[in-house]
C-alpha positions in Angstrom: 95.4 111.1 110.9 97.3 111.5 114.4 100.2 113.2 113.2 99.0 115.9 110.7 96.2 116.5 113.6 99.2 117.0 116.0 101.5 119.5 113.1 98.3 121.0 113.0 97.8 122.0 116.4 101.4 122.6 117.2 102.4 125.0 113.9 101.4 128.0 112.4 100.0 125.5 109.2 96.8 124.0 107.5 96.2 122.2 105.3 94.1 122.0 102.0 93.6 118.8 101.6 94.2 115.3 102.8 93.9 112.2 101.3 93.6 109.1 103.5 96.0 106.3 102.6 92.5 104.2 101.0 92.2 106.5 98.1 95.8 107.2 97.3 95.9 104.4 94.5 93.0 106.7 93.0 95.4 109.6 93.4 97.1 110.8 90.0 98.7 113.8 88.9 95.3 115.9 88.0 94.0 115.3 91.4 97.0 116.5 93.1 97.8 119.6 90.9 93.6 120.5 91.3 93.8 119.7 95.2 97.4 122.4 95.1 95.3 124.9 92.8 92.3 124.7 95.2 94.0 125.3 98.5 96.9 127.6 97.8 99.5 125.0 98.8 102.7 126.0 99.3 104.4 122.7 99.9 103.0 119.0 100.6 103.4 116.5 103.7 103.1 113.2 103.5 102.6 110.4 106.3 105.5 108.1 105.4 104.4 105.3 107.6 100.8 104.9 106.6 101.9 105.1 102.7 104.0 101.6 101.1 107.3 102.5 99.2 105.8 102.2 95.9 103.1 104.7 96.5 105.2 107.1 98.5 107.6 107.4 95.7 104.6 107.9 93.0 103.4 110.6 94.8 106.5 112.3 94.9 106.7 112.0 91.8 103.6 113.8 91.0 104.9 116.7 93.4 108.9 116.7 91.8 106.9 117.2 87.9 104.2 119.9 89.8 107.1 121.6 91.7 105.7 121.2 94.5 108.1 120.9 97.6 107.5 117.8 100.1 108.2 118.6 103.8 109.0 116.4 106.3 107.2 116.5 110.1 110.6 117.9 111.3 111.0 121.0 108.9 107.5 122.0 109.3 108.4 122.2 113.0 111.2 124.3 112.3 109.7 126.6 109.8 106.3 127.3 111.4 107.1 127.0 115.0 104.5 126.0 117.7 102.1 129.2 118.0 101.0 131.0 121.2 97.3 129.2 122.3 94.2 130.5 120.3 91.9 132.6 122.3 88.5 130.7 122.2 86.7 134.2 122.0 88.4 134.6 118.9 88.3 131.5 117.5 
């Protein structure tokens, strides 16, 4: 998961949950509104290029009917800009 690992470590984000591109045939609306109610989520990402059309858009469907907005890599870039290093005694 290279590019949620890198939004991760470059933004003021986490996330809740992830769901690797093997389960998301398994993935319908229940799971995704417990996996929103679980975490807190405020919005949703999704890896574009690991997802085929026909699943991308059936997932965004679940989110459009949750209300849930969908971010792209780019917004979450602008919106929670790249934090100042963690101190490791901190940490």
């Amino acid at each position: 998961m290279q590019r949620q690992t890198e939004l991760l470590f470059e933004n003021d984000i986490a996330f809740g949950h992830l769901f690797s591109s093997y389960q998301v045939g398994s993935v319908d609306i229940e799971t995704v509104d417990d996996a929103r109610c679980k975490s807190g989520a405020g919005f949703a990402y999704l890896d574009r290029k690991s997802l085929r059309s026909d699943e991308r858009k059936r997932i965004i469907g679940f989110l459009n009917d949750l209300g849930i907005p969908l971010m792209k890599g780019r917004e979450i870039r602008s919106q929670f800009p790249i934090r100042a290093p963690a101190d490791p005694k901190n940490c």
